[in-house]
C-alpha positions in Angstrom: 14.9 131.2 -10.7 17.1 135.2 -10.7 17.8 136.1 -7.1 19.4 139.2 -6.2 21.8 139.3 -3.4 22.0 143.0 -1.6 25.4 143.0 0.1 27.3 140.3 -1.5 30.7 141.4 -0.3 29.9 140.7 3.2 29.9 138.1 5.5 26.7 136.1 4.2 26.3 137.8 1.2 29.9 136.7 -0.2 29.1 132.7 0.6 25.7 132.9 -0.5 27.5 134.1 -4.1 29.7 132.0 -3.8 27.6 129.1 -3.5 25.3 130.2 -5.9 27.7 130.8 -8.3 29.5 127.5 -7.6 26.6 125.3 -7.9 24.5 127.4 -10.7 20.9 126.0 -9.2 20.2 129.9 -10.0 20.6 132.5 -11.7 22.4 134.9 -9.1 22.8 138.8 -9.5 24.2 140.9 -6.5 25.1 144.5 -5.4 27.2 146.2 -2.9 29.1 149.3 -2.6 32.6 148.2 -4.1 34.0 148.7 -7.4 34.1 145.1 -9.3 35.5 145.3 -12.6 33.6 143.0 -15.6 30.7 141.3 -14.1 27.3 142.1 -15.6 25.7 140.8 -12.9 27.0 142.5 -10.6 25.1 146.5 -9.1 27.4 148.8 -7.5 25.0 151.3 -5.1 26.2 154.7 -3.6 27.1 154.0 0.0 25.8 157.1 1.5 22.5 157.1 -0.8 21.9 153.4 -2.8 19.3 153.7 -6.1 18.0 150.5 -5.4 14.7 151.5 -7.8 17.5 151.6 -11.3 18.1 147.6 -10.1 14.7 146.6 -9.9 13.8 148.5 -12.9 16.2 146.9 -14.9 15.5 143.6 -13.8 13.2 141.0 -12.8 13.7 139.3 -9.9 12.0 135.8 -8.0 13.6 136.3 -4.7 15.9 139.4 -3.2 17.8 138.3 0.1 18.9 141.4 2.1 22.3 140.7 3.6 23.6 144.3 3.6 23.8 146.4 6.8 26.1 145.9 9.4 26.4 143.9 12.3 27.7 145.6 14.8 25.9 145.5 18.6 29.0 148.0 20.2 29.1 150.2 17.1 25.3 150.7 17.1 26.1 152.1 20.9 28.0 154.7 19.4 26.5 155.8 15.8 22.9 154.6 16.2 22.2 156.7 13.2 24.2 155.0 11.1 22.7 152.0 12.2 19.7 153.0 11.5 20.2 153.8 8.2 21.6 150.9 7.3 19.7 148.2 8.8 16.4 150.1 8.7 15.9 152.8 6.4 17.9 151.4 3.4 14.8 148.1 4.3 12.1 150.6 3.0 14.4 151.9 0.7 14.7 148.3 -1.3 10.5 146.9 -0.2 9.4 150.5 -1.8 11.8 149.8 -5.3 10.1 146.5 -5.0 7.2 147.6 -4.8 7.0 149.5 -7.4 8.4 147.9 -10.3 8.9 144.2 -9.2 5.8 143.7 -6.7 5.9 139.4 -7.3 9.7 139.3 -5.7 9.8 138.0 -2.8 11.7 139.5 0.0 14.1 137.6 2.4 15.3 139.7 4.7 18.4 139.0 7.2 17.7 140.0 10.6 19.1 139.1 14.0 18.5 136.9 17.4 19.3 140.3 19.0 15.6 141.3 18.6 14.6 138.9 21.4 17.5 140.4 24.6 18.4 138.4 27.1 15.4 135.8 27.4 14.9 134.4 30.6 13.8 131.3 29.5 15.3 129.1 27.0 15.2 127.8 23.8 13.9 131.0 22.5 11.1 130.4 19.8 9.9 132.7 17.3 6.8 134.4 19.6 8.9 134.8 22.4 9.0 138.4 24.2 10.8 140.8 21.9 13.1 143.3 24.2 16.4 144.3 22.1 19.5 145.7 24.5 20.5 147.8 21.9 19.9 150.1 18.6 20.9 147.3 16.6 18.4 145.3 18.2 15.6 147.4 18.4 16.5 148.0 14.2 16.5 144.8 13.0 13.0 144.6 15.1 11.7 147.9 13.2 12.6 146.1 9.4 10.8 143.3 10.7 7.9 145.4 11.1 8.2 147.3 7.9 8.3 143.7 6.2 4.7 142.7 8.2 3.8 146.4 6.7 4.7 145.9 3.1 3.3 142.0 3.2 -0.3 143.4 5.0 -0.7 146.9 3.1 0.6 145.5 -0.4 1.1 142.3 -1.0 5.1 142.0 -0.9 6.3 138.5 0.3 8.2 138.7 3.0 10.0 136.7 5.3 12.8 137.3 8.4 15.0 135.3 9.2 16.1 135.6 13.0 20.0 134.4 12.9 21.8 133.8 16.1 25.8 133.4 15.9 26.6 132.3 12.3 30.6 132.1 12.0 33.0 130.7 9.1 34.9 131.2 6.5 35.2 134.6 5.3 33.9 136.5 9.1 36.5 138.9 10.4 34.8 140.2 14.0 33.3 138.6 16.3 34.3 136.3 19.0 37.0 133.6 17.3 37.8 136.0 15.1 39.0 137.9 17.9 40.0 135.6 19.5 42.6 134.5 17.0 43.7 138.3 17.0 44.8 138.4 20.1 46.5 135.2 20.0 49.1 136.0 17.3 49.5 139.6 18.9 52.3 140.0 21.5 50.2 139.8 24.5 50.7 137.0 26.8 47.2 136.7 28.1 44.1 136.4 26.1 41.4 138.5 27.7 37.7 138.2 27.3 34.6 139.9 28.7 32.3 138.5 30.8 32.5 134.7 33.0 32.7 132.9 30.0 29.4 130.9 31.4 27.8 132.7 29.0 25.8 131.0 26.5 25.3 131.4 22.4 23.7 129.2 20.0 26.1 128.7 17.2 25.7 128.1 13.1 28.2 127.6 10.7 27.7 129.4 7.3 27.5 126.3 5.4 24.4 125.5 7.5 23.2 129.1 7.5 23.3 128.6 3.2 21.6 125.4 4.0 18.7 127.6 5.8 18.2 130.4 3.8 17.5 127.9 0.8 14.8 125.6 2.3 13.3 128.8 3.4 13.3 130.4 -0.5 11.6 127.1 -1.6 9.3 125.8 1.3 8.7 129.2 3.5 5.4 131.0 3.6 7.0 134.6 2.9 4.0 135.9 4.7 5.7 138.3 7.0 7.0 135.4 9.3 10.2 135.3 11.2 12.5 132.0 11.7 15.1 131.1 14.0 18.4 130.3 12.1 20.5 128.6 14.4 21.9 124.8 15.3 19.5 124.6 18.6 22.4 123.8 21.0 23.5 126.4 23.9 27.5 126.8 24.1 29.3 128.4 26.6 31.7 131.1 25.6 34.3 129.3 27.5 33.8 125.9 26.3 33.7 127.2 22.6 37.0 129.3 23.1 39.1 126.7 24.6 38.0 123.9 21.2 38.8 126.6 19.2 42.2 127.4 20.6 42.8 123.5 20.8 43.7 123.8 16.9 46.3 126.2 17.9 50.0 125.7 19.5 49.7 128.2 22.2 50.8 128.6 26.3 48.8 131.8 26.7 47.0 132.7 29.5 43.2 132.8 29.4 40.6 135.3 31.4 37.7 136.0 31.7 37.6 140.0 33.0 33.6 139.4 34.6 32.5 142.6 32.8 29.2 142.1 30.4 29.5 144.2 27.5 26.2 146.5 26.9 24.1 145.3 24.4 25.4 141.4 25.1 22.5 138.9 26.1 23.1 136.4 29.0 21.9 133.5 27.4 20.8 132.4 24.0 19.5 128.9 22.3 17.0 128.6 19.7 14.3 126.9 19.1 14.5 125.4 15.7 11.4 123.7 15.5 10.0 125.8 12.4 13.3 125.6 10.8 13.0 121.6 10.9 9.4 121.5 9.7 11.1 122.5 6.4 13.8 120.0 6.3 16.9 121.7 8.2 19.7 119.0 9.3 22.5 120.5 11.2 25.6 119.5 8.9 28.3 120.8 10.2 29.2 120.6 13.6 30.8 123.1 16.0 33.8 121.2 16.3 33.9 120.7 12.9 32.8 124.6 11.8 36.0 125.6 14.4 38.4 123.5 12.7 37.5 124.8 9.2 37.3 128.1 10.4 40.8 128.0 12.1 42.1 126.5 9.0 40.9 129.4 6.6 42.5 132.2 9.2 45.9 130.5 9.1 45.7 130.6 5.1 45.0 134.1 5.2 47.7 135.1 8.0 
């Protein structure tokens, strides 16, 4: 199997790669918009204006996973351009190249638990009412819809994949890493917005990886969307204080009571499609916060 990996230097992308790479079970080519020296499997794209069609015209791809854009609820707030461009138009930019000269890839694309809001009822499955709080919301729901269009009007397989809060190795933003910021900064009191009652359903990368590859050999790529997630609901503050519980530290903690526009409330998945194709939670949050604090003290 050759899969293509569009944004390999981010968060996802770069363990997906990694993995890949590590374990050879494919035949893995990627793309971003860094310079990397001596890897001819490797696309560097224009950041303002990618040529995804010279890829795909070069190349035969099975499966292309879409991990490029940016994920970025406050930022989308203030450039929702930008944000469109890059977790919307650059979608129809890569289904069109696809389209054209590589129509039997399939197409897995990365999109976000921020299409649903704030649900008011929970766990959250995958036809639950769709009502995004903010641009990047409401653009991860419009490349959902542009992968329903290219699957219906021309035959692309397609599939979403509906992540909630994946963290690990290799995330820099966020809410540990954050968290971790202010901790080794000079401030003696560790602020946070909101009550810290609110909730998030949490995945570690290695379970994330673990997803997207049932999902490239068991899903249906017919248009459908899945929630990638652990299906356990986490407080903010119950989350913060395990983390900090690998850390020597006497700061203060506080929660300011101010909800950040674009934030949901609440949020746990329903996993129940993500079972049916053999998902077992692996690693877990305790476990994910360790590793995780481990690999930011390496990097300090």
């Amino acid at each position: 199997m050759k899969v293509l990996i569009i944004g390999s230097q981010g968060f996802i992308g770069s363990n997906l790669l990694k993995y890949y790479q590590t374990t050879n079970v494919v035949d893995v080519y990627h793309c971003d918009i860094f310079k990397i020296e001596n890897d001819k499997y490797y696309y560097q794209i224009d950041s303002v204006n990618p040529n995804f069609e010279s890829i795909f015209r070069s190349n035969q791809f099975d499966v292309c996973i879409n991990a490029s854009g940016i994920g970025n609820v406050s930022m989308s707030l203030i450039n929702p351009l930008n944000d469109f461009v890059l977790n919307t138009y650059n979608v129809i930019k890569i289904l069109e190249s696809i389209r054209i000269h590589n129509s039997n890839c399939k197409f897995l694309n990365i999109s976000s638990a921020a299409v649903y809001g704030s649900p008011k009822v929970l766990p959250i499955n995958e036809n639950h009412i769709l009502n995004p709080l903010s641009p990047y919301g409401h653009h991860k729901l419009i490349s959902e819809q542009i992968c329903k269009e290219y699957y219906t009007l021309f035959n692309i397989q397609t599939c979403n994949l509906r992540v909630f809060s994946a963290y690990g190795n290799g995330l820099k933003k966020q809410l540990f890493w954050d968290t971790y910021q202010k901790l080794i900064s000079d401030d003696q009191v560790i602020e946070f917005f909101g009550t810290g009652m609110e909730t998030r359903d949490f995945i570690h990368i290695d379970d994330l990886i673990q997803a997207i590859n049932l999902v490239i050999v068991k899903g249906k790529f017919n248009s459908d969307c899945i929630n990638i997630a652990s299906g356990t609901e986490s407080s903010v503050k119950d989350v913060t204080n395990q983390f900090l519980e690998f850390f020597s530290t006497k700061k203060k903690i506080i929660f300011n009571n101010q909800i950040k526009k674009g934030d949901p409330i609440n949020w746990q998945a329903d996993i129940t499609c993500l079972v049916s194709l053999g998902f077992i939670q692996k690693i877990t949050i305790k476990e994910g916060l360790l590793k995780y604090s481990k690999w930011l003290q390496e990097k300090k």
